[in-house]
C-alpha positions, 0 to 999 in steps of 0.5 A: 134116575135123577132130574137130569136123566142120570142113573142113581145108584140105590141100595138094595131093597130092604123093605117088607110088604104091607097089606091091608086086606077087607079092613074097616074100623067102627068106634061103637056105631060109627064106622070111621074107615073101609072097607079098604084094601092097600098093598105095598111092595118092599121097599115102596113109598105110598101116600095116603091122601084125603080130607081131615076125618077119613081115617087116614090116621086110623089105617096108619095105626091099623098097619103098624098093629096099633089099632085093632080092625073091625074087620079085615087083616094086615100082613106084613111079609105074608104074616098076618099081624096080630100085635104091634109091629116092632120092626118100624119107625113112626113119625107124627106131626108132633115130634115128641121129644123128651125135653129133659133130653138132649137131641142125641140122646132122644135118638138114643132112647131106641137104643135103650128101649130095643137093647141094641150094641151102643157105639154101633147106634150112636155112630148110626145116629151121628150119620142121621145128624149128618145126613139131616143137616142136624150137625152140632145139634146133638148136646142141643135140647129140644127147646133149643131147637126150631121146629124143622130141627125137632122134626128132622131129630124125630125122623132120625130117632125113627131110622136109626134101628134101620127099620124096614117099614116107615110109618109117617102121619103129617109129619111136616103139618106143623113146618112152614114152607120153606122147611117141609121143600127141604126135610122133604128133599131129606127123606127122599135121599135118605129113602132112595139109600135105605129103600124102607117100605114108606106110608106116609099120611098127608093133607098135601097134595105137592108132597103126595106127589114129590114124594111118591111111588103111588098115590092112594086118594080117600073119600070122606068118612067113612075113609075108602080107597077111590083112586090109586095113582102112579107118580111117574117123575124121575128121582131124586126130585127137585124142590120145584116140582112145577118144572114138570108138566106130569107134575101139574097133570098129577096135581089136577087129577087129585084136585079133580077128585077130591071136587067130585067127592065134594071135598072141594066146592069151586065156583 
């Protein structure tokens, strides 16, 4: 539904399932993160959130076959993973653009690197553009772009193979306000059309809950899962999140952990 009780129409689901079974991760004596168990429907978004060190990073890696687990398995789809995952899109913080190409032709690269049919990709690409209000952008190279435009090149650079699982570490740590309420408003359109499977990695608790199906909240390090929390808020949801009192209600309860935890020390 949209904000105005309209039904939307969507997609089918063309996202995979995702779980995190037992996993922990030690680096030599310190163990960094779990045990933690996660698990995702096709097709669902879910958020990570917690404090700088947990290893919210380090369980993204760990889903998308990058890093290896202590302990624990993943599955994708019922299989266990054993090496890195192919069929998925990564966006971090940094955009990781190649200078020396141009916007496009960044994009492209997936379709180099994947060996997929040319025209069909480049005419993907061009929607993305489109979609991510990156028009007359494509001959553009990255140091011609702001850091809003970088980003939206690096999330269409992620989409454009149609992956069924997203994989998403603060992608909008770096962008002022302004442009994460808008690239926020983007990814979610484009998710209720293409309904990938979304982890996404936050410090932001107002993009945890505007973004969400579920919210999973992180203790310290070593990272463990402490609250699971259902985002009831109709979509496509508004830039002004405030206009709904489940809103408010959502943002207290993380902020409330997060005080028990002592992540928060409020006097």
């Amino acid at each position: 539904m949209d904000g105005t009780g309209t039904t939307t129409q969507a997609t089918a689901v063309a996202g995979a399932s995702i779980r995190l079974e037992g996993v922990t991760k030690s680096f030599g004596e310190n163990m960094a993160l779990g045990p933690i168990d996660v698990a995702m429907e096709p097709g669902e978004f879910v958020t990570v959130i917690g404090p700088s060190g947990c290893g919210k990073s380090t369980t993204m890696l760990i889903a998308a076959g990058l890093l290896a687990p202590t302990a624990g398995v993943v599955k994708v789809d019922g299989r266990v993973l054993d090496r890195p995952m192919t069929d998925v899109g990564i966006v971090f913080q940094d955009h990781l653009l190649l200078e020396f190409r141009t916007a496009l032709s960044n994009v492209l690269l997936q379709q180099q690197i994947r060996h997929l049919p040319r025209q069909q990709i480049e005419t993907r690409a061009r929607d993305l553009f489109a979609q991510l209000g990156l028009n007359g952008a494509e001959k553009r190279y990255p140091r011609q772009l702001s850091g809003g435009m970088r980003q939206r090149v690096s999330i269409a650079r992620a989409l454009v193979h149609n992956p069924s699982i997203l994989l998403m570490d603060e992608p909008f740590g770096a962008l002022d306000a302004i442009t994460r309420t808008q690239i926020r408003h983007d990814l979610e359109l484009l998710w209720l059309e293409r309904r990938m499977s979304v982890l996404f990695i936050t410090h932001s608790i107002e993009e945890a809950v505007g973004l969400s199906d579920r919210v999973l909240v992180m203790s310290q390090s070593p990272g463990r899962i402490v609250e699971e929390i259902r985002i009831d808020l109709p979509r496509p949801r508004p830039a002004h999140l405030g206009e709904y009192p489940q809103f408010a209600a959502h943002a207290d309860r993380i902020y409330s952990i997060f005080e028990k935890l002592g992540v928060y020390k409020f006097k």
